[in-house]
C-alpha positions, -999 to +999 in steps of 0.1 A: +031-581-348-006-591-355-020-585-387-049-557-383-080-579-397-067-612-375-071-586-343-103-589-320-122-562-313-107-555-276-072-555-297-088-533-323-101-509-295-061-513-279-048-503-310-068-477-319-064-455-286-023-464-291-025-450-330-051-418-313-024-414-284+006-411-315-016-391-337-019-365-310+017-366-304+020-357-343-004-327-339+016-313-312+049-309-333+030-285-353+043-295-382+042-284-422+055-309-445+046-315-482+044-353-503+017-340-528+042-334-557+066-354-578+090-320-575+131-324-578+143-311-541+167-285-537+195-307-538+188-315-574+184-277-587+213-273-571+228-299-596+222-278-626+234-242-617+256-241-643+230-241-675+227-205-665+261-197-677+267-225-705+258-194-729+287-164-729+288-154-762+270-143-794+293-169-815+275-197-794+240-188-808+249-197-845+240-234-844+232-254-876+235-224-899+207-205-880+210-180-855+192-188-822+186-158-813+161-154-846+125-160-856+120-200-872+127-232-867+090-242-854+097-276-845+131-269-826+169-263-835+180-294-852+212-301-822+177-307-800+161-327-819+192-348-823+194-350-786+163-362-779+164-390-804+193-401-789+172-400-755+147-420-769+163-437-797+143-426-828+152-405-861+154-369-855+131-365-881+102-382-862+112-354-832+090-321-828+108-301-799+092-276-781+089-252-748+093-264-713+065-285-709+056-319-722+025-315-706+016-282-728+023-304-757+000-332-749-030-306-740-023-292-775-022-328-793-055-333-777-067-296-784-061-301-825-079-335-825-107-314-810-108-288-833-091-303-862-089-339-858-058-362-860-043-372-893-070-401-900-100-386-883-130-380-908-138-348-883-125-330-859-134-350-825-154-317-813-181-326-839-186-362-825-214-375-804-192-391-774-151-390-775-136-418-751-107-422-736-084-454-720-071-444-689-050-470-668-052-464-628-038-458-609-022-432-631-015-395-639-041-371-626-032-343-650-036-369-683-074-373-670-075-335-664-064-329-698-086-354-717-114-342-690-113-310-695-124-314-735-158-335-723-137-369-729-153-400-714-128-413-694-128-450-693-109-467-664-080-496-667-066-515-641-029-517-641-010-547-633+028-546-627+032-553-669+013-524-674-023-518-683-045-549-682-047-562-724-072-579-723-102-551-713-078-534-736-085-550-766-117-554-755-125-519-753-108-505-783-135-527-806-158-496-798-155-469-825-155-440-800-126-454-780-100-425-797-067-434-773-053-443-746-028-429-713+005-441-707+037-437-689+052-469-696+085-465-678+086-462-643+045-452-643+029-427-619+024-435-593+030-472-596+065-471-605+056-500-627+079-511-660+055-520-693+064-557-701+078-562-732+047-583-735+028-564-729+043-528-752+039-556-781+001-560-776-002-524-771+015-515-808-003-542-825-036-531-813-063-531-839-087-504-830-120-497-843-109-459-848-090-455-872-073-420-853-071-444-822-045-422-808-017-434-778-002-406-756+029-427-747+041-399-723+078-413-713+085-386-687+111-409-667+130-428-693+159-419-678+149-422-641+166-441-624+177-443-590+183-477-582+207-494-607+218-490-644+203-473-665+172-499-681+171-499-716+133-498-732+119-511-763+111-481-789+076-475-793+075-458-824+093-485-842+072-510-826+038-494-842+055-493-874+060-528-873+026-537-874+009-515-896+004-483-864+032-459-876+007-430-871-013-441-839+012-431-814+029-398-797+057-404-776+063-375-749+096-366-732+111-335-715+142-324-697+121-314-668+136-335-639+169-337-654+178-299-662+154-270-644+118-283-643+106-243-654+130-238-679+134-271-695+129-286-730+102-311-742+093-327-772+070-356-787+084-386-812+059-393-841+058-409-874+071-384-901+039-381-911+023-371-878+052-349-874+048-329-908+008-330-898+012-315-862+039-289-878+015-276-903-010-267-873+013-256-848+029-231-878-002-210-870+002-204-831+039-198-832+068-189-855+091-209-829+098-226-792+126-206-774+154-219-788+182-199-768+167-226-740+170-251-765+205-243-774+213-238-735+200-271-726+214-291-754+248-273-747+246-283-709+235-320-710+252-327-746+238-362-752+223-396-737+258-408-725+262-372-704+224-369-696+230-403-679+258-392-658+237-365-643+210-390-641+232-412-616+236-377-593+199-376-590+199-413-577+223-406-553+199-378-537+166-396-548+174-435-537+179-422-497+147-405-496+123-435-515+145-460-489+133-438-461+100-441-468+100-473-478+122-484-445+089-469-427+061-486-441+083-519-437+083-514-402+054-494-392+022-510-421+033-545-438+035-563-404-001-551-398-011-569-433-034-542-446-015-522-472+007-530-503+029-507-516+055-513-546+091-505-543+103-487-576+133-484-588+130-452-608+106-422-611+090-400-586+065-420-565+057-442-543+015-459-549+003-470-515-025-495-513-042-492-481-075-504-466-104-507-489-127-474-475-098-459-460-077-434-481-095-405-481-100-402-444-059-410-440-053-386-458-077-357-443-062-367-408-024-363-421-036-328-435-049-317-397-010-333-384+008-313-407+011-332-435+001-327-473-002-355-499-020-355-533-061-360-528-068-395-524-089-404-554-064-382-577-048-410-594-085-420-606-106-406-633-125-377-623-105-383-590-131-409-579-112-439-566-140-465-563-124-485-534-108-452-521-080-473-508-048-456-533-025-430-519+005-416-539+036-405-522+064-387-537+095-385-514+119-364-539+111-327-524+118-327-481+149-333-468+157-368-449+151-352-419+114-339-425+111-372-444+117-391-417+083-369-394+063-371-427+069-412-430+065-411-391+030-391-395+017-406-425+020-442-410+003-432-379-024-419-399-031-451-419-033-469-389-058-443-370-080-449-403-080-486-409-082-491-369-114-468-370-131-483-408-124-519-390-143-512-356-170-492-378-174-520-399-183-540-365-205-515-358-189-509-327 
């Protein structure tokens, strides 16, 4: 097959009434399909039924010498903070463990160095001129919406397949306003990247011109896998300590896509100090998580070695769907030479690459076929993607079967787009 940009225009005009011919094919099927989210399917709730009955008696809620059913225990039952130090291989005193949502926790770490500051802020960040913030893109479009939604400059990163580029990194942190930085280091949305080890050592021993420089490390797949063992990752917390950052960093986790996603558990790893810091604010908004969820979750999944079991379950429903997708754009976009796309091996997405000028309009014309992904641009700050050329996928929610149309439409309409952006360019 000849690549798309090696084509001459009669070729170009060829191939775009063959990719207009399929695209109205697709409209036909009337169909309603659904990539936007990185949502477990049906398949994997299914998994998990049986947290709902892991409780069945009063004895069960006396944990620990406290009774779960009671008022306390603001940063979590002390069986879950065990657990998720296991998970992520800290102390379980430098684990604060929460609701359902790691996400909640974040927006609140951010709302308290807003109105209160973090532990070495000399004011609360609301009394600052300008408050900026590192974000490496592609990334997670609800980090930039959090840090957004407080009047944060967002400050894009590129990412490379070690992680964020270090060197604008260290760069950029020299400037005083600089307070933090976005990461998902494991398996990263949408990239499906894996931090270097490299490159998590230049991140801890950064030397930033705040002093409440502050790293949301959110590690929301670091047990993700689908394809192979399970990848052990360096521990972030000790890292920082290592080099003088003990209190720069909070580490995010949750049981989210390993448990049920609405009635999970989450949790953030900190220095002790952060911890006791974060506890004495947090005291004042609640007298304590749910912790009969707590106890039910800890009771289901029981520890890392168990958690991983259930993990490899996932896989085996997750790897089919990613492979399908990936089996498409293989066939259907790489021999046409103008997209990239990474295959991951863990996570929840898929990050497309496609034709510089291209991404938003691919997208609107799978939205008219049937077809819903996440906004082009999302994965940007401010959801302004300045080539507009990146498109997330995430495969884990429709069955093979509607993955198979929604691969089928969603090549169809790359190639409508860059056929169209390459004959406009020639001002045909």
């Amino acid at each position: 097959m000849k690549a798309l940009t090696e084509m001459t225009k009669g070729e170009l005009r060829a191939f775009r009434a063959e990719a207009e011919s399929e695209y109205s094919l697709c409209k036909a099927k009337g169909l309603k399909l659904d990539m936007s989210r990185g949502k477990p399917g049906r398949e994997q709730l299914d998994l998990t039924t049986d947290i709902l009955s892991v409780l069945t008696s009063a004895d069960q809620c006396q944990v620990d010498g406290v009774d779960a059913r009671n008022y306390g225990i603001v940063d979590g039952l002390p069986m879950c903070k065990t657990y998720f130090a296991d998970l992520l291989s800290v102390k379980s005193e430098q684990v604060f463990a929460a609701g359902n949502s790691s996400l909640n926790l974040m927006y609140d770490i951010i709302s308290k160095a807003y109105t209160h500051g973090m532990l070495h802020s000399e004011k609360p960040w609301a009394k600052l001129d300008k408050v900026k913030f590192l974000c490496p893109s592609p990334g997670y479009d609800r980090h930039f919406a959090v840090s957004a939604t407080f009047g944060t400059e967002l400050i894009t990163v590129p990412m490379t397949e070690d992680g964020p580029d270090m060197d604008i990194v260290e760069q950029l942190v020299k400037d005083k306003d600089v307070k933090g930085m976005w990461c998902v280091p494991k398996y990263s949305n949408p990239d499906g990247y894996i931090y270097s080890d490299e490159t998590i050592k230049r991140i801890a021993s950064l030397r930033p011109a705040a002093p409440d420089f502050t790293l949301m490390w959110d590690n929301a797949y670091c047990v993700h896998e689908f394809d192979g063992d399970f990848v052990p990752f360096i521990n972030i917390i000790d890292e920082c300590a290592k080099y003088g950052n003990a209190d720069m960093v909070y580490e995010f986790a949750s049981t989210s896509k390993i448990s049920v996603p609405g009635a999970g558990i989450a949790c953030f790893a900190s220095s002790e100090a952060n911890i006791k810091y974060q506890k004495s604010l947090i005291s004042f908004q609640t007298i304590g998580y749910d912790k009969m969820n707590q106890l039910r979750t800890v009771l289901y999944l029981k520890n890392k070695e168990h958690t991983l079991e259930i993990m490899k379950k996932h896989a085996a429903i997750l790897k089919p769907k990613f492979e399908t997708v990936i089996e498409y754009l293989d066939k259907e976009i790489a021999p046409l030479g103008f997209a990239s796309y990474h295959k991951p091996k863990g996570g929840y997405f898929i990050s497309l690459n496609t034709l510089d000028g291209t991404a938003k309009r691919a997208c609107a014309l799978a939205k008219e076929a049937g077809l819903i992904m996440t906004s082009a641009g999302a994965t940007f700050p401010y959801g302004n993607d300045p080539l507009d050329r990146n498109i997330r996928i995430a495969p884990s929610v429709p069955p093979i079967d509607e993955l198979k149309s929604a691969a089928e439409v969603l090549c169809v309409c790359l190639k409508l787009a860059a056929a169209e952006k390459l004959l406009s360019d020639d001002n045909e």
